[in-house]
N, C-alpha and C positions, 0 to 999 in steps of 0.2 A: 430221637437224636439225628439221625438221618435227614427224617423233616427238617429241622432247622438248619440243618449246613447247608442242606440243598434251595430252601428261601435264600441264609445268606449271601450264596453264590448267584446267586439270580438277581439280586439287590446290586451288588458290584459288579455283575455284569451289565444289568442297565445305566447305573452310573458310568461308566469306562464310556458304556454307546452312544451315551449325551455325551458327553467329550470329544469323539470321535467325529460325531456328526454335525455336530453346531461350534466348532471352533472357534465361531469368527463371535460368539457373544462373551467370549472372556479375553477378549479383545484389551489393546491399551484406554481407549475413549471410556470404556465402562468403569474405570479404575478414576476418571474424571467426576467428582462428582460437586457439585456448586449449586448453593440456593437461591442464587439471581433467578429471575424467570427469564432473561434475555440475554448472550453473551455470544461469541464470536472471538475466534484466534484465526490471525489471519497475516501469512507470510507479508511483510515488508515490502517483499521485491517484487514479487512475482501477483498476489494480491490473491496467491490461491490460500480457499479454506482450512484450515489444519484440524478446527473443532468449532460445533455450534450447536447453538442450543434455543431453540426459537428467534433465530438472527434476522426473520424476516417478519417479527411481526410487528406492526404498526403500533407505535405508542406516542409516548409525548417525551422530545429529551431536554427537555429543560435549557440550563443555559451550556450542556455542553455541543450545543447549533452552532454557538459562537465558533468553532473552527472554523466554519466556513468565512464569515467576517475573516479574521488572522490569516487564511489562505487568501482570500482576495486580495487583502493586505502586502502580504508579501512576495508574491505575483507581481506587484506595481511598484515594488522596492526594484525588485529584479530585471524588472524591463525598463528601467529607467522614469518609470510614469509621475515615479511618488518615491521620496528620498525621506531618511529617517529623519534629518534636522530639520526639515519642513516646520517652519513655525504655522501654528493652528491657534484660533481663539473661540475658547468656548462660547455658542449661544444660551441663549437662556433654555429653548428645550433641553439642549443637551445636561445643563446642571439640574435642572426640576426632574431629572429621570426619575423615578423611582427604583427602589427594590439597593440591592452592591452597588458601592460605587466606591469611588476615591476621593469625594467631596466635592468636583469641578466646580467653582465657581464661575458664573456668568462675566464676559471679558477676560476672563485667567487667560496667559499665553503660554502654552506647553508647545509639546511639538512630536512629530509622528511616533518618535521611538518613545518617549513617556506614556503616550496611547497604548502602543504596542505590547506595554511592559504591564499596565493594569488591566487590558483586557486579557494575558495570558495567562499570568500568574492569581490573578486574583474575580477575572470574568464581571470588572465593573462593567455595567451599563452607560454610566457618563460618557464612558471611553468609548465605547460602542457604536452613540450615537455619534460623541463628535468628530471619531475618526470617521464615521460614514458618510458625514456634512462634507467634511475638507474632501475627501477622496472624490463625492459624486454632486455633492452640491445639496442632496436633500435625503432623507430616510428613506422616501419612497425607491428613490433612483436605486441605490444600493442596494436595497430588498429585491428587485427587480432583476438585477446582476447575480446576485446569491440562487436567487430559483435557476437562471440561467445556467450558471456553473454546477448546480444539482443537476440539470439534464445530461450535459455534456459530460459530466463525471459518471455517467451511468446511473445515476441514486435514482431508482426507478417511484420508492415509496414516499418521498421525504419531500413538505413543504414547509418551507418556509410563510408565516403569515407574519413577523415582527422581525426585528434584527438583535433582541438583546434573551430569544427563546424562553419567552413568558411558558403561561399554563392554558394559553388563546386556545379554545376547542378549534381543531383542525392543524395546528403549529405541531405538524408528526413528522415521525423519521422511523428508525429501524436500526437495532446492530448494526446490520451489514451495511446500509447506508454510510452511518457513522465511520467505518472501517476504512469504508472505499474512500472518505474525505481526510480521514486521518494519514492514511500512505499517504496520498498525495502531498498531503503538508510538510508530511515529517522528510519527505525526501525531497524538501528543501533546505538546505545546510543552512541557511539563514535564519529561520525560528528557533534553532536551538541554544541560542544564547538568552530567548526569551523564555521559551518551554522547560530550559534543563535546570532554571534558575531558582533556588530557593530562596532566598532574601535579595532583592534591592531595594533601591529607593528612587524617587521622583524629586520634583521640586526642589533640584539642589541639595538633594540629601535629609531636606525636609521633612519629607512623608516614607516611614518607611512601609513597604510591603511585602508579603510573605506567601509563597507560592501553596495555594490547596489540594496539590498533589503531594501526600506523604510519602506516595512510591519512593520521591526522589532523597530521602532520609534513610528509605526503610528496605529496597530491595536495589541492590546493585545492578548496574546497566542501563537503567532507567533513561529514557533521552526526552521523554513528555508524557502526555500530552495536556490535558484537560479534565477537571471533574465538573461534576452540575449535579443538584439538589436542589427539589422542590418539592411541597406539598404530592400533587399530581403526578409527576413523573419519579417520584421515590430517588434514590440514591444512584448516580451515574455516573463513570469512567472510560474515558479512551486512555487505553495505556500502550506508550511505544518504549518497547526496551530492547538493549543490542549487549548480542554476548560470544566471541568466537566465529566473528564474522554473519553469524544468524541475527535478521531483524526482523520484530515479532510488531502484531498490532492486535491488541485483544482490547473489548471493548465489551461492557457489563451496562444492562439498561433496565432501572426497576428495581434496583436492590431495596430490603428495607429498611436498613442503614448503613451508614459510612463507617462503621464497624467491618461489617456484615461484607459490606461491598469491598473494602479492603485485604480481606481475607481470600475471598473470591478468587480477585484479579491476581493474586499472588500465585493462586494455585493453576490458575488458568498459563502463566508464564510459566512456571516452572514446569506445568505438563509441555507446553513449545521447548523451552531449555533443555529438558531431559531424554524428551522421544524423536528428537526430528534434529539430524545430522546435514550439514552439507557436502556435498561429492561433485568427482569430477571426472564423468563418463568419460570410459576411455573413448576417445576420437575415431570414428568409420576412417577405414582406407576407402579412398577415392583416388582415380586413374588420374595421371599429371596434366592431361591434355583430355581434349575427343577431336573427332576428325570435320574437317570441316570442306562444304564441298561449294564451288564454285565462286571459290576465293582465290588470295592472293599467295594462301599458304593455305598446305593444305589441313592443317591443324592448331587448335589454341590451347593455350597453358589455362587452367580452371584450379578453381578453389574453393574453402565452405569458410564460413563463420564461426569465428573462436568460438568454443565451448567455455560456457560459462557456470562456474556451480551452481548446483540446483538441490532446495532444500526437499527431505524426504523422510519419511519417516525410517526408522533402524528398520525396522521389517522390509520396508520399502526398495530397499538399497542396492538389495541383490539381485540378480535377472535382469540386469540392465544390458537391452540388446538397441542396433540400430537397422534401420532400414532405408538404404538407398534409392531414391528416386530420379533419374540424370539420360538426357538425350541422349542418345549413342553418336548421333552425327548432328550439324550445323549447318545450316545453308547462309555463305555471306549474300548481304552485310552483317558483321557482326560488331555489338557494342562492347566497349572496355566494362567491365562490372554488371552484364546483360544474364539475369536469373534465365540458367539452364535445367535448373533440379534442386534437390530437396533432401536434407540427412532428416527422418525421426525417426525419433531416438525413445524407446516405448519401455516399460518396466511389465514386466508379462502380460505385453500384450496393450495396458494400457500407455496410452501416447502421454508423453511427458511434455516437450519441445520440440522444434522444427530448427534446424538450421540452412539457409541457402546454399546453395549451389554456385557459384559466378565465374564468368569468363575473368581472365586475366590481362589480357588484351584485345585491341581492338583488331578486324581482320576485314579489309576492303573487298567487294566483290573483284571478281578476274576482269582485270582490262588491259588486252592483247596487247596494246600500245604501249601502256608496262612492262607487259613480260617483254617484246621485244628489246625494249632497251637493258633490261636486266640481264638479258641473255647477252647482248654484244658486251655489257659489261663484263663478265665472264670470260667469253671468249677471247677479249684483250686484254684479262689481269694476268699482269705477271707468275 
């Protein structure tokens, strides 16, 4: 009998010591669990990772590439390049596309926002090419533009070989890829009357079309993005949804169906929804001035950069410390808005954000023939 109580006790005492000692594997992420083989949650704003799951491996994403098209697009809305009532008329390649489309007839006259509206909600290829024609003049040009904007966006893994993201061996990308093109889009306020849209119509009312994102039915907040399925690249989604100020970008690549793949992303946002709060670090004291030497005075008024909330997870939240970094003194000339230092602002230890430091005004070197007249100013005011 002894024997046995004394096993049991030894049994609960190893159990207790695995608890103890490996904390961090009953963790919230392990509570995540999804049958995509590729997926990625990824803050909005800030573009930091919140949860992934092979978000850097190379695959094939079908036609959810098309963002990139829709972001170039709307970039040239925005800088004035390219305006939505733009009348366009279809070429004959552009109606022979293969694969979705919206029927385009060769000579049809539409115009940029009817493009705009089939490539987003329904990822036609006519649309594809003919907006690519009117915007650049030919498919190649655009495709050429699109890789470009994958460098400059950082998307280290992801080539584009076509504009309408066939099954082309080599036509790859990555989650994260996807992710980093998605913020970017989605924090532009002008696709979302295109992305958040479940029914319109084209051609006068004509043709109507229906958005293949069900999120935007099925899970509240929802603001886009884009799906794509194909043979080859299996079942894919970039999804952007906004809820209490928190905006999320999770993106699933590989699923084995749009079942399958719908469930996923659902659980992927509600783990962003539920675990991860935004806050607002209380603000470092910083001294009103510092001193400043061989100027016209001998010190300048300084200041930092608003603090802006920062999403985190609940664990996260607490031990929020800062650390000041700031001249002690200034030697003029000194500039109006001239970086002196540096608030970060760290969560045990780890560095969250940085905020500047800045002069307040400007402060001229000493020039005696100045001060003299300031001085008899002085001495004869009243």
């Amino acid at each position: 009998m002894k024997y046995i109580k004394n096993t049991i006790l030894f049994i609960l005492s190893f159990i207790i010591s695995i608890f103890l000692l490996y904390p961090s594997s009953f963790g919230a992420i392990s509570n995540l669990e999804i049958e995509s083989p590729r997926a990625i949650l990824m803050d909005g704003e800030t573009g930091r990772i919140l949860f992934e799951k092979n978000s850097e491996e190379v695959c094939n994403g079908t036609s959810i590439m098309k963002i990139m098209n829709i972001l170039l697009a709307i970039e040239a809305i925005e800088s004035g390049e390219l305006e939505e009532n733009d009348s366009t008329t279809v070429s004959d390649k552009a109606s022979n596309t293969p694969g979705v489309g919206v029927w385009l007839k060769s000579g049809e006259t539409t115009t940029v926002k009817e493009l705009l509206k089939a490539l987003s909600m329904v990822s036609a290829n006519d649309a594809a090419i003919a907006l690519a024609e009117y915007m650049e003049g030919s498919e190649g040009k655009f495709l050429s533009k699109m890789n470009e904007k994958a460098v400059q966006l950082g998307m280290k893994n992801t080539i584009f070989k076509d504009i309408i993201g066939s099954d082309e061996d080599g036509n790859v990308t990555t989650a994260l890829d996807v992710a980093i093109m998605s913020k970017e889009l989605i924090n532009h306020k002008t696709i979302l009357p295109y992305c958040a849209t479940w029914i319109d119509h084209i051609r006068n009312g004509s043709t109507q079309i229906v958005n293949t994102n069900k999120l935007l039915k099925s899970y509240p907040g929802t603001t886009g993005l884009k799906t794509g399925t194909s043979e080859k690249a299996g079942s894919c989604i970039s999804a952007t949804a906004e809820k209490n100020g928190i905006k999320l970008v999770a993106v699933i690549l590989g699923c084995e169906n749009p079942d399958k793949r719908l469930k996923d992303i659902k659980s992927i946002l509600d783990y962003g929804f539920s675990e991860f709060i935004k806050i607002n670090p209380k603000p470092a004291e910083i001294p009103l001035s510092v001193k400043v030497k061989n100027g016209m005075t001998n010190q300048v008024l300084i200041s930092s950069e608003p603090i802006k909330p920062i999403l985190l997870s609940k664990k996260e939240s607490q031990n929020i410390s800062s650390q000041i970094n700031l001249t002690e003194e200034l030697t003029a000339p000194i500039q109006k808005g001239q970086k002196i230092g540096e608030i970060t602002y760290l969560q045990n230890n780890n560095k969250l954000f940085t905020c500047d430091i800045t002069t307040s005004d400007s402060v001229d070197e000493i020039n005696f023939k100045d001060v003299f007249f300031e001085t008899l100013k002085c001495f004869f005011k009243p």
